[in-house]
DRENDO-1510 file (C-alpha; in Angstrom, 1 decimal, always signed):
<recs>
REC; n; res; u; v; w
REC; 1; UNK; +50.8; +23.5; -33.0 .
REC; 2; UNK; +53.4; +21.2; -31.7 .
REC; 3; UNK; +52.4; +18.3; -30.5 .
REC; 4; UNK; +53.4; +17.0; -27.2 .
REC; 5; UNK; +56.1; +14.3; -27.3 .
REC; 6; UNK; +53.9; +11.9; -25.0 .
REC; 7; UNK; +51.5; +11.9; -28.1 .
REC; 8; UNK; +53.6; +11.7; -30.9 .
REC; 9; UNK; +55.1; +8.5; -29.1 .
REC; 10; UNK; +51.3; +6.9; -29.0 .
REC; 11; UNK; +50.7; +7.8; -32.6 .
REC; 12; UNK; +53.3; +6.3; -34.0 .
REC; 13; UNK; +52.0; +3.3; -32.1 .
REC; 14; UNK; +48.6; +3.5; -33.2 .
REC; 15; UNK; +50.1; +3.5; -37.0 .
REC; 16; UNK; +52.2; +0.2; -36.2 .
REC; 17; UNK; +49.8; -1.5; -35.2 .
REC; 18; UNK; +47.4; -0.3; -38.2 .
REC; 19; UNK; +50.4; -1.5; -40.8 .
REC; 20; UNK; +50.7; -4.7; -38.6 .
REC; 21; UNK; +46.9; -6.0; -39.7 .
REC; 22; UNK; +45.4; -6.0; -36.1 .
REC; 23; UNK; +43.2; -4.2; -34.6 .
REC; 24; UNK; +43.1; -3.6; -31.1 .
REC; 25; UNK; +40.3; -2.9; -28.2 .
REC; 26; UNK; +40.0; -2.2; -24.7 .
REC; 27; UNK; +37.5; -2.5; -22.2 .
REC; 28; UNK; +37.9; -1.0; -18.9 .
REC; 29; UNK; +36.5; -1.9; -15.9 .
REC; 30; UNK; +37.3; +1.4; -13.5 .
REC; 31; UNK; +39.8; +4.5; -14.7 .
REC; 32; UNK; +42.6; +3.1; -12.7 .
REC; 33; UNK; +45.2; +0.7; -13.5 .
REC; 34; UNK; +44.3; -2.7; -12.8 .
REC; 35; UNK; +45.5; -6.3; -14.4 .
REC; 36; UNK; +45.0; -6.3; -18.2 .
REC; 37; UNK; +43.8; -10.1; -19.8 .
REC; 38; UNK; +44.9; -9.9; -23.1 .
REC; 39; UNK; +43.0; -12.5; -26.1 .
REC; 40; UNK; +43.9; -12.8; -29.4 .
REC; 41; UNK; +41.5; -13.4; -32.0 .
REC; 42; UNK; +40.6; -13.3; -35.7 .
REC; 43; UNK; +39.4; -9.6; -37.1 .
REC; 44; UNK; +35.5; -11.0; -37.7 .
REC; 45; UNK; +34.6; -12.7; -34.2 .
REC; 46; UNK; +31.0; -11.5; -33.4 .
REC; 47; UNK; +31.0; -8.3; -35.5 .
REC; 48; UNK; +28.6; -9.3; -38.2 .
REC; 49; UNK; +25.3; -8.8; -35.8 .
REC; 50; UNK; +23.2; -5.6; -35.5 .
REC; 51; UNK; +25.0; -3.8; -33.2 .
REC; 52; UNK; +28.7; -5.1; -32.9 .
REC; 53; UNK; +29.7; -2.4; -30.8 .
REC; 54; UNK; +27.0; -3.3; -28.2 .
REC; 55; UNK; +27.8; -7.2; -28.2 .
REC; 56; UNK; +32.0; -6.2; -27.7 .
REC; 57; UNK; +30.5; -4.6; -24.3 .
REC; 58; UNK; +28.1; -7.4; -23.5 .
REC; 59; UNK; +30.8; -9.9; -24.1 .
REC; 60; UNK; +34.5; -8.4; -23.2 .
REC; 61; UNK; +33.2; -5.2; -21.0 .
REC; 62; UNK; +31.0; -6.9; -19.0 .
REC; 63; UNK; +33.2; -9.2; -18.1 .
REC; 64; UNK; +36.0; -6.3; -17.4 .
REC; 65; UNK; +33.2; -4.8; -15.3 .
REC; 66; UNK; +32.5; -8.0; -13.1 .
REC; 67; UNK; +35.6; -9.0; -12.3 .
REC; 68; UNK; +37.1; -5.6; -11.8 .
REC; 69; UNK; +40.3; -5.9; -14.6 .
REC; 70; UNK; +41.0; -4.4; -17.9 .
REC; 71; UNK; +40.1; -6.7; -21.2 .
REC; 72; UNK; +42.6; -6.1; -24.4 .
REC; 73; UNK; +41.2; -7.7; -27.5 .
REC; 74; UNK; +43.7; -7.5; -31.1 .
REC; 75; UNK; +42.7; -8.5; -33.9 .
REC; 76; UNK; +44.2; -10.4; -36.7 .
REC; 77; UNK; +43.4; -11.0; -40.1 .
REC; 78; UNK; +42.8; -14.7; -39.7 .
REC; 79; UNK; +42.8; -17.2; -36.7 .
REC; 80; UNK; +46.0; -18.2; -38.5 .
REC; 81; UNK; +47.4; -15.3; -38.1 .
REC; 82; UNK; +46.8; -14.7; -34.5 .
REC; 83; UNK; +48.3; -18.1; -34.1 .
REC; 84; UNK; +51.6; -17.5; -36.0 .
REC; 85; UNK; +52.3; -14.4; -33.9 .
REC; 86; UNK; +51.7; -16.1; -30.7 .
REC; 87; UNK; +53.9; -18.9; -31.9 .
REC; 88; UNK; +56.5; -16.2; -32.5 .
REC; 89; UNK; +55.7; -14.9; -29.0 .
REC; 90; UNK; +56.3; -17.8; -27.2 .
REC; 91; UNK; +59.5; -17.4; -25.2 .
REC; 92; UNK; +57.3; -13.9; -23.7 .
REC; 93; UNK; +53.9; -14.5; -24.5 .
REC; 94; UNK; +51.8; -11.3; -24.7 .
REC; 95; UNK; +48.2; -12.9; -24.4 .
REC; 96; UNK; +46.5; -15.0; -22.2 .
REC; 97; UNK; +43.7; -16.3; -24.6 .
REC; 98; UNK; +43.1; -17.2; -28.0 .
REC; 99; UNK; +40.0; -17.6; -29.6 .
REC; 100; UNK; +39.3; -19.1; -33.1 .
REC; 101; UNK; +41.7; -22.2; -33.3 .
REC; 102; UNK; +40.1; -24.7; -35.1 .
REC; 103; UNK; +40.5; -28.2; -35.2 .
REC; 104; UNK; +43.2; -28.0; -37.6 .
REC; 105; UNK; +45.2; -25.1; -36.2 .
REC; 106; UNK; +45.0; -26.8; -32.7 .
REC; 107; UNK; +47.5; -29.3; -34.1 .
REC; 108; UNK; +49.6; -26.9; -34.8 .
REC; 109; UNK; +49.0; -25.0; -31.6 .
REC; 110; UNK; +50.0; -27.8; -29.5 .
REC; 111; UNK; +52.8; -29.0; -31.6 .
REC; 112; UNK; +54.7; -25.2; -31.3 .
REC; 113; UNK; +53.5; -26.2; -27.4 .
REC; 114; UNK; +51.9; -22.2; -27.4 .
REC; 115; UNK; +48.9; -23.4; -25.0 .
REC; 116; UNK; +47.8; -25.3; -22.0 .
REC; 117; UNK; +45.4; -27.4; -21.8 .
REC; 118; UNK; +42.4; -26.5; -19.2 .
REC; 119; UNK; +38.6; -28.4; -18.4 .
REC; 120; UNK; +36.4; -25.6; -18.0 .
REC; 121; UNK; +34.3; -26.3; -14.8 .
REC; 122; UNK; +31.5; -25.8; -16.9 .
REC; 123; UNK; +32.7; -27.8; -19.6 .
REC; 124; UNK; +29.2; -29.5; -19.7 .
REC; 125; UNK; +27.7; -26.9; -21.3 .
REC; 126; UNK; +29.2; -28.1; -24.6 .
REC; 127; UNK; +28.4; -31.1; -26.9 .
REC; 128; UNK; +30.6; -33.7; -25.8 .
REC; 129; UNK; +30.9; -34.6; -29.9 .
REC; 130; UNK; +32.4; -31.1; -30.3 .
REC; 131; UNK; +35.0; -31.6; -27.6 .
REC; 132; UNK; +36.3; -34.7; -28.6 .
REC; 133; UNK; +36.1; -34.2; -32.5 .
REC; 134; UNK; +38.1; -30.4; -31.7 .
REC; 135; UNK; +40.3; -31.4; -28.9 .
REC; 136; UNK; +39.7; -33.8; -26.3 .
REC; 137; UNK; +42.9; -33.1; -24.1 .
REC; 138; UNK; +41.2; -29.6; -23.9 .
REC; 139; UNK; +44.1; -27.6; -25.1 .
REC; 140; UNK; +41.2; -25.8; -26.7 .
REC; 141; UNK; +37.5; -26.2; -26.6 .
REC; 142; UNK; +35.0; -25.8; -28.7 .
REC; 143; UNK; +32.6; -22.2; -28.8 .
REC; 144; UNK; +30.9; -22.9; -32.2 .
REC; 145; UNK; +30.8; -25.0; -35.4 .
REC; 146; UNK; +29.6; -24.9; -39.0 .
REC; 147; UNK; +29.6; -26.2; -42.3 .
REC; 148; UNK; +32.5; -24.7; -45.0 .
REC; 149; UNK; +30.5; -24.2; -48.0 .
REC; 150; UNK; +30.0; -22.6; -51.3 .
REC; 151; UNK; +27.9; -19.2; -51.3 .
REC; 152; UNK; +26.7; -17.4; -54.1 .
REC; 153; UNK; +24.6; -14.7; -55.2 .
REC; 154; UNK; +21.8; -16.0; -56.6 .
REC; 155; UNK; +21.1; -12.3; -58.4 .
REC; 156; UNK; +23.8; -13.7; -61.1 .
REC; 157; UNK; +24.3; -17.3; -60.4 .
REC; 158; UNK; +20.7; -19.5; -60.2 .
REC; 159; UNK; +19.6; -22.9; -61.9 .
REC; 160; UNK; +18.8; -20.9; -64.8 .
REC; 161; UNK; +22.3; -19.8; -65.8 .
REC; 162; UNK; +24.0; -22.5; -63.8 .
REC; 163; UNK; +21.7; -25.6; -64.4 .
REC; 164; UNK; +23.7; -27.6; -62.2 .
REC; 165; UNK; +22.8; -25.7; -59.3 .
REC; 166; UNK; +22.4; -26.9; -56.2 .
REC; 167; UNK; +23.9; -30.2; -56.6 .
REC; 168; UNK; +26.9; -29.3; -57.7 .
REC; 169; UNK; +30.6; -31.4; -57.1 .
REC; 170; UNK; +33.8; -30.3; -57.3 .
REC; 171; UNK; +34.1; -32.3; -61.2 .
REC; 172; UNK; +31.6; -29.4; -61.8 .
REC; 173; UNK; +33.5; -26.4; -60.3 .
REC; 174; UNK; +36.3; -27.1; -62.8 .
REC; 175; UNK; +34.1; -25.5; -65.9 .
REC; 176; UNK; +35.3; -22.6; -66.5 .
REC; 177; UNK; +31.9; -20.5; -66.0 .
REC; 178; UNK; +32.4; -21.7; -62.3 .
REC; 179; UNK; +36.1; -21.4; -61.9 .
REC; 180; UNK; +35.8; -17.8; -63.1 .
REC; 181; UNK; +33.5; -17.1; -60.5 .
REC; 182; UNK; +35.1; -18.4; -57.7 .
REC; 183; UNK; +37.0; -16.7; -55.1 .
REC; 184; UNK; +38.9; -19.2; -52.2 .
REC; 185; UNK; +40.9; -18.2; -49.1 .
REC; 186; UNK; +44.9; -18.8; -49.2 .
REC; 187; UNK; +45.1; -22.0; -46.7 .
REC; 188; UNK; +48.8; -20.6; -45.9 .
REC; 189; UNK; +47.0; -17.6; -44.0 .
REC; 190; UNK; +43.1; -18.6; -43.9 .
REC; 191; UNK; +41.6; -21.4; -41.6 .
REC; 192; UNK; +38.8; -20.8; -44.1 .
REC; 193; UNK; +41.1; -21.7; -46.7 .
REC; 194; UNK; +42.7; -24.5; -45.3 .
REC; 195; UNK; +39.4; -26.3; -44.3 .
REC; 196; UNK; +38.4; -25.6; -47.9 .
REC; 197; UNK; +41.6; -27.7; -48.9 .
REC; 198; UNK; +41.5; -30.4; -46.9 .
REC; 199; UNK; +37.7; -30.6; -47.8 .
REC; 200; UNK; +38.8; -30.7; -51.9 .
REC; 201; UNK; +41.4; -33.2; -50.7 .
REC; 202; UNK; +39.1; -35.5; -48.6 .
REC; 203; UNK; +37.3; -35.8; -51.8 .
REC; 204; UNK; +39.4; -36.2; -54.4 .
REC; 205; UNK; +41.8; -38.7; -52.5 .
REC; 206; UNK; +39.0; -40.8; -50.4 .
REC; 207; UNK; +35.9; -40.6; -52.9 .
REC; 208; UNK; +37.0; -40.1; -56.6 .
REC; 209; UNK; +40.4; -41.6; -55.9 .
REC; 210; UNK; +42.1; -39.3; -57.8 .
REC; 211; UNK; +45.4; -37.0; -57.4 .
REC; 212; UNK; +44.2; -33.9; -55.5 .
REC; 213; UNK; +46.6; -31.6; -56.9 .
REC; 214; UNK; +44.9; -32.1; -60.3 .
REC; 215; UNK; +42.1; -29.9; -59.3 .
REC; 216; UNK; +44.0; -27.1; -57.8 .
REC; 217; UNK; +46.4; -27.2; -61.6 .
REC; 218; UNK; +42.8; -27.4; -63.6 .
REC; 219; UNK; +41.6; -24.0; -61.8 .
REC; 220; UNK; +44.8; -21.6; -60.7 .
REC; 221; UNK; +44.2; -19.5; -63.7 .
REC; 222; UNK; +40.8; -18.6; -63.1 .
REC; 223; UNK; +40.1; -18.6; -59.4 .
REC; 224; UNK; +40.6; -15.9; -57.3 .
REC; 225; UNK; +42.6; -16.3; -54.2 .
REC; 226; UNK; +42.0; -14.0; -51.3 .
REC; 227; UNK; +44.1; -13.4; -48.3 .
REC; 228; UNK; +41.8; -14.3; -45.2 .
REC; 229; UNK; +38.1; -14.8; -45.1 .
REC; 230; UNK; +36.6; -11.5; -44.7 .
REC; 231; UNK; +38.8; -10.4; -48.1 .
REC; 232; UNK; +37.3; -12.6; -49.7 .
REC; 233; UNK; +33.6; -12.3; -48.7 .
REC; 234; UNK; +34.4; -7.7; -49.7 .
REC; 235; UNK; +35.5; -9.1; -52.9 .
REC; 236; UNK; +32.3; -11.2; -53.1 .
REC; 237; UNK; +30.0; -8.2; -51.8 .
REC; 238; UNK; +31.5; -5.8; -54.3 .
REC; 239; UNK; +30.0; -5.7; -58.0 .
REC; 240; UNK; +32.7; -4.1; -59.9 .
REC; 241; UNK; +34.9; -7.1; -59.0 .
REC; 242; UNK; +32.6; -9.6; -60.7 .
REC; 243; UNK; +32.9; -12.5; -58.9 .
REC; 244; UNK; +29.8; -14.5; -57.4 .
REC; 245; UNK; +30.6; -17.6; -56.3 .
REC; 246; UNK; +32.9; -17.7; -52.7 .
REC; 247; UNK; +34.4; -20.2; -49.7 .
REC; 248; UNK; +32.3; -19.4; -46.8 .
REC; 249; UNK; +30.2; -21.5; -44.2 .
REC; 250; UNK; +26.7; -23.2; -44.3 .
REC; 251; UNK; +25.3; -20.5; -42.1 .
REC; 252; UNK; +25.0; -17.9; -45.0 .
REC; 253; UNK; +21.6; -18.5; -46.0 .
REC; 254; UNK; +20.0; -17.6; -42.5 .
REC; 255; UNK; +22.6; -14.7; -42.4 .
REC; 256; UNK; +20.7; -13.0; -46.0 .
REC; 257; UNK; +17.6; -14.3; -45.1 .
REC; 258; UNK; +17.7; -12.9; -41.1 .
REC; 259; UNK; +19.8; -9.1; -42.6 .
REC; 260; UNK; +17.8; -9.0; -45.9 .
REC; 261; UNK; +14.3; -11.0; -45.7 .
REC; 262; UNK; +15.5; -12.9; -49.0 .
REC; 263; UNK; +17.9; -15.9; -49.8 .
REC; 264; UNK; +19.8; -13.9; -52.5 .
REC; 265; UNK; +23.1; -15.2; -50.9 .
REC; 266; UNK; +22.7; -18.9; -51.1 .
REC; 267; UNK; +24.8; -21.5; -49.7 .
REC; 268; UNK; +25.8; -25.5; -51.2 .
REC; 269; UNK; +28.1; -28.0; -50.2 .
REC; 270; UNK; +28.9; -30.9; -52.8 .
REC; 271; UNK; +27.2; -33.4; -53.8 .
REC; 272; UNK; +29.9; -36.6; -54.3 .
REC; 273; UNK; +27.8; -39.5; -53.6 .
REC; 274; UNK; +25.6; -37.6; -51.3 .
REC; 275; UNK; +26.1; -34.3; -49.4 .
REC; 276; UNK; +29.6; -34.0; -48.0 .
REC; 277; UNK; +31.7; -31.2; -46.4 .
REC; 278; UNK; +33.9; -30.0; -44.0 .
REC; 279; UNK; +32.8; -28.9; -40.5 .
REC; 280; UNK; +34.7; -26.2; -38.7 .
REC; 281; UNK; +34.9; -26.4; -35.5 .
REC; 282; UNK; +36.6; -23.4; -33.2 .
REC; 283; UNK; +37.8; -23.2; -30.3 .
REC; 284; UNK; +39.3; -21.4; -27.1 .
REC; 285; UNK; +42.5; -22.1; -25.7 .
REC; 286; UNK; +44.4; -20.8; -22.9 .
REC; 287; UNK; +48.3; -19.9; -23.8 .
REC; 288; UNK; +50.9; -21.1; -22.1 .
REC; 289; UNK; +53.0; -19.7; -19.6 .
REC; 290; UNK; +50.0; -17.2; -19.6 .
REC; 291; UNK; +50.7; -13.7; -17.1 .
REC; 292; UNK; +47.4; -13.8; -16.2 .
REC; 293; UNK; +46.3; -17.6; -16.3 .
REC; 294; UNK; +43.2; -17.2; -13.4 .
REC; 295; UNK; +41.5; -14.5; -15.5 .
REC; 296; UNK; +41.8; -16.5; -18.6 .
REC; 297; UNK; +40.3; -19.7; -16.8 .
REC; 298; UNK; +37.7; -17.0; -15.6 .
REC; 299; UNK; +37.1; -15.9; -19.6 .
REC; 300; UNK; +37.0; -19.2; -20.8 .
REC; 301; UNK; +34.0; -19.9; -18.6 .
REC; 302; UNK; +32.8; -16.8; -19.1 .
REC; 303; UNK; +33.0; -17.5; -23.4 .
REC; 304; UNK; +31.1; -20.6; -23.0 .
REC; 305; UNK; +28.4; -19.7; -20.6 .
REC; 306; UNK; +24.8; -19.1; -21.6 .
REC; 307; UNK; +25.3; -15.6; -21.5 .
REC; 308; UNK; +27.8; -15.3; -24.3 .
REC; 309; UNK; +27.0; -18.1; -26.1 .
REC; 310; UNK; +23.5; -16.9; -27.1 .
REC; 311; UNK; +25.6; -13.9; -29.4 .
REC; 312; UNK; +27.2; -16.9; -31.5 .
REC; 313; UNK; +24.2; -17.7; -34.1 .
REC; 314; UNK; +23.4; -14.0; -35.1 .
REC; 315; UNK; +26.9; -12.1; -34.3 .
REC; 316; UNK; +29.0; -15.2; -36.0 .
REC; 317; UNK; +27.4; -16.9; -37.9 .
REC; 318; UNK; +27.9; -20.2; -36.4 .
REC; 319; UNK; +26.1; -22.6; -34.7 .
REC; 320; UNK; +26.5; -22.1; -31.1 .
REC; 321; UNK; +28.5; -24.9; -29.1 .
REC; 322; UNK; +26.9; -24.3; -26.1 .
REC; 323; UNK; +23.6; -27.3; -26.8 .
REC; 324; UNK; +21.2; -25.4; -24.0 .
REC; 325; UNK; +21.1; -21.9; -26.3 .
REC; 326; UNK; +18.0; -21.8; -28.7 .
REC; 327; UNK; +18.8; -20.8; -32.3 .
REC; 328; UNK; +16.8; -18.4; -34.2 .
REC; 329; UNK; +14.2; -18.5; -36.8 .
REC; 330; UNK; +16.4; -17.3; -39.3 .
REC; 331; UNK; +18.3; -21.0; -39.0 .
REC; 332; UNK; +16.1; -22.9; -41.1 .
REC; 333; UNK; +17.9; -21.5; -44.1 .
REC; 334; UNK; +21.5; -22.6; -43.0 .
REC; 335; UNK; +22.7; -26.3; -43.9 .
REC; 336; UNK; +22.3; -28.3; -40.9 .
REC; 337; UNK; +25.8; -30.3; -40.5 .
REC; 338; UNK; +23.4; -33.4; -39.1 .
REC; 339; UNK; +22.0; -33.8; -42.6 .
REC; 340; UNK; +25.5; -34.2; -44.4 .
REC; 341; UNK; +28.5; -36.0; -44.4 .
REC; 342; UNK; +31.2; -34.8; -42.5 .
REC; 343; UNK; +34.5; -35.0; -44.7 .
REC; 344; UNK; +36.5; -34.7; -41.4 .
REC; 345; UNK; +36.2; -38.3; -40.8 .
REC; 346; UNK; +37.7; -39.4; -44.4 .
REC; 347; UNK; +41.3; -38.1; -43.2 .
REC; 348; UNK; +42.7; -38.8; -39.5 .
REC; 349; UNK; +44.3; -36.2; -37.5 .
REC; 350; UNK; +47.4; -37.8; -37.5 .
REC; 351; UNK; +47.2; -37.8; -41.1 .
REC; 352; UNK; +46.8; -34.4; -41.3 .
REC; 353; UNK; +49.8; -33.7; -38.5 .
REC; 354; UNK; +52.0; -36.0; -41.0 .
REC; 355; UNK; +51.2; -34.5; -44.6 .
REC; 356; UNK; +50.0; -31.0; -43.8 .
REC; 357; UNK; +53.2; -29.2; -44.3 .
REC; 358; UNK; +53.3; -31.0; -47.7 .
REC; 359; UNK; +49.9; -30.4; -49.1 .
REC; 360; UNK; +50.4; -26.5; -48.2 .
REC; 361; UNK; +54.0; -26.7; -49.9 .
REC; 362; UNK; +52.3; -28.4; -52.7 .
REC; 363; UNK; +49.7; -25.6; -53.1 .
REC; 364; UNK; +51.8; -22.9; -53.1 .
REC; 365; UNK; +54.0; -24.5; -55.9 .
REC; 366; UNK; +50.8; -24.9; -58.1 .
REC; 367; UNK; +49.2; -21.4; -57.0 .
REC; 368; UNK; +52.1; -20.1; -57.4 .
REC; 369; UNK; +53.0; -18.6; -54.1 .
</recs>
């Protein structure tokens, strides 16, 4: 049967936008057409809970419900790459929000001058530490934080077969039973990946005094280098691949312990003269020259309140930035970022702004990107 021309014309969207790496959702309010706020956001935000499909309505429909307007939600691979297609976008900018900037993409954000800065009215909510360590212009601000950190499965790596274990450095990761377990996110595309880097380089520069570049050249022909975040963590997950070691966050303990009532998937930060590592902190902004800026200011409040912010610790896996939620049981087995030292400190922001481009260059010439 011939298909009318109406929906050939949507399915050959629909397959675009599979082939473009997004994915996109809707939530209507009513069945008529009403204002649309569109957010942009990386492909993991709040689906690793229970029931992801029932936190997406508590979160994006019930807000297209109460304020009587259609929310559009796409998808990208990585915060990263959300952020490079809005930059793209900027002379006719399709959304109205981005969520997952963190406080390394910001600098970037606001350079490309992609967003606007806004002071939620209840900006109060959050810890004031958060907001100035993220942004504290408040081109973004901060929804949750957490630790980047080693996770492995402790079914194939333990202190049996990897003694060092779990005060490990990165002097140790460069023996070859580690490096050949070890899957990291490509920093070019992966805010996972790129705090990872500036982690490795924090260390090597500030502590061990060393060339950082020397690490990366000691490892690129045993690691594995993923794409974005949640490649990495399938690759991780799946056996036949053989890799148990990966770049993830401090919150993965509590995740296996709260999913599977065991610690199997393990998380450790480095141990260089005491426990140091990067903290992540993310963010939502509101884009510049925005169609729909009032419903955005409306989401952004809306993102931070109680209500939305108590989905955080068991939907993201991140500690929520919102200081008046309680965090569950199951948070005793993630690394508290107050008991370690934050590597964010040993390298400024305008450090970062100056050198960035270079250290990425640098890492693709060694990884050979």
């Amino acid at each position: 049967m011939r298909m009318p021309q109406r929906m050939v014309i949507v399915l050959i969207f629909i397959v675009i936008f599979a082939l473009a790496g997004f994915t996109i959702y809707n939530f209507y309010a009513m069945q008529q057409q009403q204002e649309t706020l569109v957010i942009y956001t990386y492909e993991s935000l709040l689906e690793w809970g229970d029931n992801p499909e029932a936190v997406r309505d508590a979160v994006f429909g019930e807000f297209a419900r109460r304020y009587n307007v259609n929310v559009t939600v796409i998808r990208f691979s990585d915060a990263r790459s959300a952020l490079l297609r809005l930059i793209e976008e900027k002379d006719n900018p399709r959304a109205d929000i981005i969520i997952g900037l963190d406080d390394i993409l910001v600098l970037e954000a606001i350079n490309a001058g992609v967003l606007e800065p806004y002071t939620p009215q209840n900006l109060s909510l959050i810890r004031e530490d958060l907001v100035n360590a993220l942004d504290p212009d408040h081109y973004v601000v901060p929804y949750d934080f957490g630790l980047i950190a080693l996770v492995y499965d402790s079914a194939y790596v333990n202190s049996t077969t990897y003694p060092e274990l779990p005060n490990i450095n990165f002097t140790t990761l460069l023996n070859k039973t580690y490096r050949q377990q070890l899957i990291v996110e490509d920093p070019t595309q992966s805010s996972t990946g790129l705090s990872f880097l500036l982690w490795q380089i924090a260390v090597y520069e500030k502590i061990l005094h060393k060339n950082w570049t020397e690490w990366w050249t000691a490892i690129k022909d045993d690691v594995m280098v993923a794409a974005s975040w949640g490649d990495a963590y399938d690759a991780f997950l799946n056996p036949s691949i053989g890799r148990h070691i990966v770049v993830s966050y401090g919150t993965d303990g509590a995740y296996s312990y709260y999913f599977y009532n065991s610690t199997q998937y393990a998380a450790v930060i480095t141990h260089e003269k005491g426990p140091i590592s990067w903290l992540q902190i993310e963010g939502i902004g509101l884009v510049k020259n925005a169609k729909h800026p009032e419903l955005a200011k409306l989401f952004i409040e809306w993102f931070l309140s109680n209500e939305v912010q108590q989905y955080i610790a068991l939907n993201n896996w991140m500690y929520p930035a919102n200081e008046h939620v309680p965090l569950p049981d199951a948070y005793k087995y993630a690394i508290d970022p107050t008991n370690v030292t934050i590597a964010n400190t040993l390298i400024s922001k305008e450090e970062i702004e100056s050198e960035l481009q270079t250290w990425l260059r640098q890492w693709l010439e060694i990884m050979g990107g």
